[in-house]
C-alpha positions, 0 to 999 in steps of 0.5 A, spaced: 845 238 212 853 242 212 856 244 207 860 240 201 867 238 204 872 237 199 873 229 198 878 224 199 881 221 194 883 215 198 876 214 201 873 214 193 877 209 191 875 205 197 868 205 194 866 199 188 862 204 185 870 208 184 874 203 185 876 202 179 877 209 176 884 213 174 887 217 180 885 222 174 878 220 173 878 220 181 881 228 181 875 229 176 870 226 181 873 231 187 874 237 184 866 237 181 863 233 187 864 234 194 862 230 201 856 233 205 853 230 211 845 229 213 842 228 220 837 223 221 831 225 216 830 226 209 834 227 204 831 227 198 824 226 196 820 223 191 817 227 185 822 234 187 826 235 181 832 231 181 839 235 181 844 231 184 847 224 185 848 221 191 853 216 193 853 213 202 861 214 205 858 211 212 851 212 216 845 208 214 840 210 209 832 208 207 828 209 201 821 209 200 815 210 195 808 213 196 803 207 195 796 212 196 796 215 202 802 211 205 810 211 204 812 204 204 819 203 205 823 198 199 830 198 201 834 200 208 842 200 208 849 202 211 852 198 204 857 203 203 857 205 195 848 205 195 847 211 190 842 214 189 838 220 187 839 223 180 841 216 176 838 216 170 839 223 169 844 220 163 837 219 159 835 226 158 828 228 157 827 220 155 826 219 162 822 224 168 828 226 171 825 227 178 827 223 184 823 217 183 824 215 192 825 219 198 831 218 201 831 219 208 838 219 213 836 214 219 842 215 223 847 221 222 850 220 215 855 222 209 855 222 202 860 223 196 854 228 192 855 230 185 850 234 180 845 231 175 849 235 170 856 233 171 854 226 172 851 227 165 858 228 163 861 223 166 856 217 164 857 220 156 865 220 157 867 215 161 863 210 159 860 210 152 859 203 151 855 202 157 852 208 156 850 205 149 847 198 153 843 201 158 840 207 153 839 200 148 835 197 155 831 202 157 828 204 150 827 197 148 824 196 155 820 202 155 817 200 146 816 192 149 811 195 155 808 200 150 808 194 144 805 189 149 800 193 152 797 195 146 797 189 143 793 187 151 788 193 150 787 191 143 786 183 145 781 186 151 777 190 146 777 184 141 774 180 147 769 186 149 767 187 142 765 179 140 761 178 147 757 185 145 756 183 139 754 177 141 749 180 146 747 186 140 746 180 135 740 176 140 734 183 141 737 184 135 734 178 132 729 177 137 725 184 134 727 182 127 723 176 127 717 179 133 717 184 127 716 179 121 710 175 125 707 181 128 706 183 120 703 176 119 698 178 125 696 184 123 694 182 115 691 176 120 687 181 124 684 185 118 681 179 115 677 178 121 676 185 121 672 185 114 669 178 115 666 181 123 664 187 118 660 183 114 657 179 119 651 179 122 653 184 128 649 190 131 652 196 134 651 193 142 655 188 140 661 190 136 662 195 142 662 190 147 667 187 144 671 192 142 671 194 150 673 186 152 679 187 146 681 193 150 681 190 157 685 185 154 690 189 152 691 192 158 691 186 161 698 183 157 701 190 161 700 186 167 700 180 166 704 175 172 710 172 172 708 165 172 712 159 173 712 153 168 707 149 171 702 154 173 701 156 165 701 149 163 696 148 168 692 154 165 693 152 158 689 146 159 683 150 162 683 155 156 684 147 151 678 145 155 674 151 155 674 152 147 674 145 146 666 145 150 665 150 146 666 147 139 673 152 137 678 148 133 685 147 134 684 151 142 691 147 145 695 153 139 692 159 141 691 158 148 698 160 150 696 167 148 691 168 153 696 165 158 702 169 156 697 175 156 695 175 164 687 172 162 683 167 166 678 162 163 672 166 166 674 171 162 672 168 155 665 167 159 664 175 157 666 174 150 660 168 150 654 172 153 655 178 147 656 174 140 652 168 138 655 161 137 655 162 130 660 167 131 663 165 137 670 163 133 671 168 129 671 173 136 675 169 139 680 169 134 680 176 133 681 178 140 687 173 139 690 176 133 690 183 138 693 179 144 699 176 139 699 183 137 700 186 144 705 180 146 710 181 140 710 189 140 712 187 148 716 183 146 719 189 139 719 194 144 723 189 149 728 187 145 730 194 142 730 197 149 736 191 150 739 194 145 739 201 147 741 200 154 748 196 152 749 201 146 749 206 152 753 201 156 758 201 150 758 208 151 759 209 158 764 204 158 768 207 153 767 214 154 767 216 147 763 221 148 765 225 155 772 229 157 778 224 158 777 226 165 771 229 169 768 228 175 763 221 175 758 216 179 764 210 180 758 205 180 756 207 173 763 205 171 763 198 174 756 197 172 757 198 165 764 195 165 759 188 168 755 190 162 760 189 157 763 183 160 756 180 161 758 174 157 764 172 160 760 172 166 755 167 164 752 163 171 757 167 176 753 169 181 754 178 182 753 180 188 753 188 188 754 192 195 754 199 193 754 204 198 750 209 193 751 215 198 759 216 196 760 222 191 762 222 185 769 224 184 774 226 179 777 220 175 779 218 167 773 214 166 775 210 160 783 208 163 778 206 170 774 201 166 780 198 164 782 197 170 775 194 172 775 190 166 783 187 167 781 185 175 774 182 173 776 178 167 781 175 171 777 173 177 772 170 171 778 166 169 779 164 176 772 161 178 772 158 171 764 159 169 761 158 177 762 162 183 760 169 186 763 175 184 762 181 189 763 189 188 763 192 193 764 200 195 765 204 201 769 210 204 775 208 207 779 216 210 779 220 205 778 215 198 772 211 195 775 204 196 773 199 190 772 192 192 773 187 188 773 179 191 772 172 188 771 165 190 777 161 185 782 158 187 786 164 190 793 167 188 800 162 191 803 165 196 810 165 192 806 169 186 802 174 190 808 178 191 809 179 184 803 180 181 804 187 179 811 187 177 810 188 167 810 182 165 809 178 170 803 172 168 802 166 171 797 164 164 800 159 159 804 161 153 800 165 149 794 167 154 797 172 157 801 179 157 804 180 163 801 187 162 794 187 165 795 188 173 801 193 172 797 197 167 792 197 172 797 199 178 800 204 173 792 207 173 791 207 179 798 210 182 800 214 178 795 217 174 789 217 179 794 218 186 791 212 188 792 205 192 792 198 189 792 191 193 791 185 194 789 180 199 788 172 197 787 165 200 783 159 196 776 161 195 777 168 198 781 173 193 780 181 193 783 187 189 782 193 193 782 200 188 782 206 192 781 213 189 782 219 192 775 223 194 778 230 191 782 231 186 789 230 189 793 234 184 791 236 176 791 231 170 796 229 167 796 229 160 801 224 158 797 217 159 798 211 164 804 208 161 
């Protein structure tokens, strides 16, 4: 770089940018800017402060944007009149005035520059009314975004918020009716408590049968998973058995026994410390005490249901930790799973974590957001039936997030666009626009990361990557 050079007025007026501008206006410009010539390299560079407005008088110039850990170039031109650097200094404090590229000098090149500040001047005193324009579209620009996307996190929640309560509402209500039949076997067990007490039973017995009823209680804890036509089968076995030995109604109470985990031969035990007369009334007894196994098996079961996807609930939203911390990432998509597991349905989920990565430092809560934005769409893609598969690894220096479904695919024409804020392929009312830009937003620029795409038909996968260390410290503004 040289030092500025006074300007030519002749070589402005050349420019579109000026070349409408008064021999006046064009004297203002020379006498507050000046031309300054670059070699090949950088220029500027995105993030540092910016202080100056740049405008190409000859030489070819090429601006990229850090995606990751890459610089992707987006625009490369010798189109004399490109600006760039500090256009939108005009806006104040209402937009970050840092530059939002690098610019780099690919062959040796010259620039009519300008400060932030007189640019400022210019902008407020020569055009007004396009001022007025583009303040009008870049505040309603920013206020649609930020309108649209709360509405997009409320409609995320709505959605999360049924499918838990309904998930909460089955062991919910499955531990309100165990309790209700549990109290009914309870009230049952203490009347043949009494009737046993009152009958004609000596101490041997009672205390042989009492050690069968705690066998079978220990027996329920282990009891094996059968398939339907092997209980079918062994509830025939124990009908028949009661029916040889004159106990009414045997077909009711013989699911108890099979669910239980027992086998017929069992039942002889019972027959060689009670009389026949008496026969019933044990067998009854020790089935009140198997009914009352199964159903606090069952209370326990489904209160443990609860607890986990209130705990899930909690983990997804985060409510309880610091907005950023250093966290497990599995735990983050395992809980994000939980909350969408009803609109999951019949989707097979293949998990192929590598659980030797380590935790790293994220905004938990922003993080499920963009799980959830990924996984709901790659739900509605497959539409009920297909193979959702996460996987993790390490790729260099980030975790890398894998997210693939077997749908249709994304169009060629659209893939390009997906990130762009509104942007949806979904009908009318279905969609936003928002999700995946929020979700890019998050990942990029919150968390310094990368997120892409790659998809054909039956093949589509996100790819999330996250620095393994803590690339700069958090911001306290959010993804937007």
């Amino acid at each position: 770089m040289t030092e500025r050079s006074i300007c030519d007025i002749a070589e402005l007026r050349t420019l579109f940018l000026f070349e409408n501008l008064t021999d006046e206006q064009l004297q203002w410009l020379c006498s507050r800017g000046g031309v300054e010539s670059f070699e090949p390299g950088v220029v500027i560079s995105e993030g540092d402060p910016a202080t100056c407005f740049f405008v190409l008088l000859d030489g070819t110039i090429a601006l990229s944007r850090k995606v990751g850990a890459d610089d992707v170039e987006t625009t490369r031109t010798s189109q004399r009149g490109a600006y760039a650097g500090a256009w939108s200094a005009f806006l104040g404090g209402a937009a970050p005035q840092g530059y939002t590229a690098t610019m780099r000098a690919v062959t040796p090149s010259r620039f009519f520059v300008l400060d932030a500040d007189d640019f400022t001047q210019l902008m407020r005193q020569w055009f007004p009314m396009a001022l007025h324009l583009l303040e009008g579209l870049f505040y309603g620009n920013q206020n649609t975004q930020r309108v649209v996307g709360q509405r997009e996190r409320l409609l995320a929640l709505g959605s999360l918020s049924a499918g838990l309560t309904h998930e909460l509402n089955n062991p919910a209500s499955a531990a309100v009716s165990a309790t209700s039949a549990l109290r009914n076997r309870v009230a049952g067990m203490r009347h043949k408590l009494a009737l046993i007490a009152g009958g004609a039973w000596d101490r041997r017995q009672l205390e042989t049968l009492i050690g069968l009823q705690e066998r079978a209680v220990e027996q329920v804890a282990k009891a094996a998973e059968l398939t339907p036509l092997e209980a079918a089968d062994r509830e025939d076995e124990f009908a028949d058995w009661f029916a040889d030995h004159g106990i009414g109604d045997g077909w009711d109470i013989a699911p108890t026994f099979v669910q239980s985990g027992l086998e017929v031969g069992w039942l002889d035990q019972i027959r060689e410390v009670v009389d026949d007369g008496m026969l019933e009334g044990a067998v009854r007894w020790l089935n009140y005490t198997l009914e009352t196994e199964l159903l606090m098996n069952e209370i326990e079961d489904s209160t443990t249901r609860i607890s986990t996807l209130v705990t899930a609930a909690k983990q997804y939203s985060q409510m309880d930790r610091a907005p950023y911390q250093v966290l497990d990432v599995h735990e983050l998509l395992d809980s994000t799973l939980v909350m969408l597991s009803r609109k999951v349905g019949d989707v097979r989920v293949v998990k192929d974590y590598d659980r030797s990565l380590p935790d790293i430092p994220v905004y938990g809560a922003e993080l499920n957001q963009v799980w959830t934005n990924i996984v709901d769409n790659a739900l509605q893609a497959m539409d009920g039936e297909g193979t959702l598969t996460i996987r993790t690894s390490q790729v260099d220096e980030y975790l890398q997030v894998e997210i693939g479904d077997t749908g249709p695919g994304i169009p060629e024409d659209v893939v390009s666009r997906i990130f762009e804020p509104f942007f949806t392929t979904k009908p009318v009312g279905q969609g936003t626009g928002l999700g995946l830009d929020i979700s890019w937003r998050i990942v990029v620029n919150k968390h310094h990361g990368d997120l892409t795409v790659e998809s054909r038909p039956g093949d589509t996968r996100f790819r999330v990557r996250l620095p393994l260390h803590e690339a700069a410290a958090p911001t306290a503004g959010g993804a937007e």
